[in-house]
C-alpha positions, -999 to 999 in steps of 0.1 A, spaced: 107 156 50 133 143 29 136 148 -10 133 106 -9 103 109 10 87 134 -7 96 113 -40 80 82 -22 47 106 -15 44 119 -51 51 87 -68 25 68 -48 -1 95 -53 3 95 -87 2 53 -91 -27 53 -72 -46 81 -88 -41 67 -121 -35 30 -116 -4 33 -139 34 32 -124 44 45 -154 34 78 -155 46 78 -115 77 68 -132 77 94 -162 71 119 -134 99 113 -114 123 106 -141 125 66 -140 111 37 -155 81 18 -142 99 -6 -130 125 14 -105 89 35 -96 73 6 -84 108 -7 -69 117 23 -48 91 48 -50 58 31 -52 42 18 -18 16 -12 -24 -8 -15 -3 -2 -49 19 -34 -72 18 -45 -91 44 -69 -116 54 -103 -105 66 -105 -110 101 -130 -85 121 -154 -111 127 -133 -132 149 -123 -96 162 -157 -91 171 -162 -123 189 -129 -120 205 -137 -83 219 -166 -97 236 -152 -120 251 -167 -149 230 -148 -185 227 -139 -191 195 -141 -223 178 -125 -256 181 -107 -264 150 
């Protein structure tokens, strides 16, 4: 582990246990702004898609658009 990943870790932690960047930042010794930049992983969103998953596992056609 390296100290920028351990940085990353802590900072990320921190945002997400207390929905606020920053006190990750205050922690780390940087502004909100650079937290969230460089030491803050968001979580990427995506679409939901298990149910044409599902179908598609078994074996189901899915359909025409």
């Amino acid at each position: 582990m390296t100290p920028r990943t351990f940085r990353r870790g802590a900072g990320t932690a921190i945002d997400h246990a207390h929905e606020d960047a920053g006190r990750a930042g205050r922690q780390l010794g940087n502004t909100k702004d650079i937290a969230r930049i460089h030491y803050i992983d968001a979580p990427e969103v995506v679409p939901d898609n298990r149910d044409v998953l599902e179908r598609w596992a078994r074996g189901d056609r899915p359909p025409k658009v």
